[in-house]
Structures are given as structure tokens and as C-alpha cells.
C-alpha positions in Angstrom: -68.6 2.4 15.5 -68.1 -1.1 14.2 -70.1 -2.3 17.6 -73.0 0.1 16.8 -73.3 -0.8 13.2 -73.5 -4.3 14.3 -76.6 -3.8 16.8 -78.1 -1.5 14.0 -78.1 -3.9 11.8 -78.8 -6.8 14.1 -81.9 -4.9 15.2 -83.1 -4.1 11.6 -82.3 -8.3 11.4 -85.0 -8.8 13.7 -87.5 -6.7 12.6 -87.6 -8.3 9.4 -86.8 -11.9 9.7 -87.7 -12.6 13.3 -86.1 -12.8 16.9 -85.3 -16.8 16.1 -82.6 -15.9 12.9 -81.7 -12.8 14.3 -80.1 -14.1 17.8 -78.9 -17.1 16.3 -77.1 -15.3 13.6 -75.8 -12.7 17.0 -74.6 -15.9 18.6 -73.3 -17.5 15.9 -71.2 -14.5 14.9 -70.3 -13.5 18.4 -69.0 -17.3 18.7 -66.8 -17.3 15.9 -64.9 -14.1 16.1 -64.5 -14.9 20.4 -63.6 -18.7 20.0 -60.1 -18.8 18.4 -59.3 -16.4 21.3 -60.7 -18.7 24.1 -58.5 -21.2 22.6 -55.3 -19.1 22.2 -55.9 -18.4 25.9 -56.2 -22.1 26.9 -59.5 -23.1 26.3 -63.1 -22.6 27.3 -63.2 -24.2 30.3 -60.9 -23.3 33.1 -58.0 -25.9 34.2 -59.2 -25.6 38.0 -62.7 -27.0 39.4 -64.9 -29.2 38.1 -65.0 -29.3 34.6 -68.3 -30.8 34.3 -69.9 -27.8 37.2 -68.2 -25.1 35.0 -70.0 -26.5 31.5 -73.0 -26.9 33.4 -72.9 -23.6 34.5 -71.9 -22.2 30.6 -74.4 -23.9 29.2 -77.2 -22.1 31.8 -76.3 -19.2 31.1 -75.9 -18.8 27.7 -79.5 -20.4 27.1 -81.4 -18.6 29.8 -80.7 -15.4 30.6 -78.9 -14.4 27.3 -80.6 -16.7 24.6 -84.1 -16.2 26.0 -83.3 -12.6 27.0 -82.2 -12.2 23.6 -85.0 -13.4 21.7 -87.3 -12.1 23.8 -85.7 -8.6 23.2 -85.5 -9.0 19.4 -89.5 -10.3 19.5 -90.5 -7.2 21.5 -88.4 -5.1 18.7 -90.2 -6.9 16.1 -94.1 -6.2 17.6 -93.6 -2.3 18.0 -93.2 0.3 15.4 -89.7 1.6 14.4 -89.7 4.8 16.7 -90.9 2.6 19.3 -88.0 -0.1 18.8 -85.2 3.1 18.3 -85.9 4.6 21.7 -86.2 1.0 23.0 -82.3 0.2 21.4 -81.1 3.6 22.6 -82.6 3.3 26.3 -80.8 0.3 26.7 -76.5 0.9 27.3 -77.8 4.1 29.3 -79.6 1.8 31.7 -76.8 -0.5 31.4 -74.7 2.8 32.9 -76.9 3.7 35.3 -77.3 0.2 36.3 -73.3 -0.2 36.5 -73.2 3.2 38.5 -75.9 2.4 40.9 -74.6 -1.3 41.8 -71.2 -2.4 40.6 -69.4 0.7 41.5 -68.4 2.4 38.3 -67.4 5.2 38.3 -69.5 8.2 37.1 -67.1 10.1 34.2 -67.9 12.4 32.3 -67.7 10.4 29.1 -70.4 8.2 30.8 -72.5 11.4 31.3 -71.9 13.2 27.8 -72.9 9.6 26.4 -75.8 9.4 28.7 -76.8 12.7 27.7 -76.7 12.3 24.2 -78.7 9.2 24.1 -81.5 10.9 25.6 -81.6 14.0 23.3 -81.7 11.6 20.6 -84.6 9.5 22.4 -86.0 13.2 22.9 -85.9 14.4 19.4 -87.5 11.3 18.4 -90.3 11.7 20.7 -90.6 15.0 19.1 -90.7 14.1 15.8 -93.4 11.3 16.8 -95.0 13.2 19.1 
């Protein structure tokens, strides 16, 4: 719940102050609630390899495909209407399951497909309601 809240709001963040403030206040948050546990676990970079490979590597993927995914998410939020943007927020952890189904090898439960099936009577009833 706390975790759905949070995207709710994030997304309602976007749509009324822009993608910029919204990821940076996602990041910002997600960084200070996960860092003091990176450190109690030894740090942020690992002990083995080459330190200088592994921040290289951080910093690539934090700023491409998540900050630029990110804002570009949030912007495309921001430029529909709302009933647009909540299918658009719902549709997205049931491709992220059917994704992980398809190619990582997760498992199919049926908590993944009462979830599943949820998420689209609720992007259903809002096409109905819209439609």
C-alpha cells in the first residue's frame, strides 16, 4: 500500500509540477531511505573489480535508462488527460509481469494472475466510464 501511495502521489507530482521536480524528488527520496542501507551492507561499490568500471557503470545507468526513462515517463503522464495517464500507470507492473514471465522465468502464480486480472478490470471500467 505504502509503495502505491507513493506512485499515486508521485504521478499526481508530475502532472502538476513537471517530469523535472517529479523524478528528482523520486530519486532523491528513493536515495535517502536506500543509502544508509548500502552503507550498513558495506558500501556502494563492491570490494572486488574495478572500482572505477563499477562507478562508471552506476553512473550509466542511473542517468540513462532510469533518469531519462523516468522523465520521459512522467512528461508523457503530464501531456495526456488523467484517464489517459491512470490506464497508462496501471498498464505498467502488469507489463512488468508479463515481461518477467515471458523472459526471466518467473513463475506464473496465481497471485500474479489475480493481480493481473484486476488491473485490467480497473483499466476496463475506466474505459467504460470514458468511453
Amino acid at each position: 500500500m505504502p509503495a502505491g501511495a507513493g506512485q499515486s502521489g508521485l504521478t499526481l507530482w508530475a502532472r502538476g509540477g513537471g517530469s523535472a521536480r517529479a523524478t528528482t524528488g523520486a530519486f532523491t527520496t528513493g536515495l535517502l531511505c536506500l543509502l544508509p542501507a548500502a552503507f550498513v551492507e558495506g558500501g556502494v561499490l563492491p570490494a572486488a573489480g574495478d572500482p572505477a568500471l563499477t562507478a562508471g557503470a552506476l553512473l550509466f545507468l542511473g542517468t540513462v535508462p532510469t533518469l531519462l526513462a523516468y522523465r520521459w515517463y512522467f512528461a508523457g503522464l503530464a501531456a495526456v488527460p488523467g484517464t489517459t495517464a491512470s490506464v497508462l500507470v496501471l498498464l505498467e507492473p502488469a507489463t512488468a509481469a508479463l515481461i518477467a514471465v515471458a523472459f526471466l522465468g518467473e513463475p506464473l502464480t496465481p497471485g500474479l494472475l489475480a493481480g493481473s486480472a484486476l488491473l485490467l478490470a480497473a483499466i476496463a471500467a475506466l474505459a467504460r466510464e470514458s468511453g
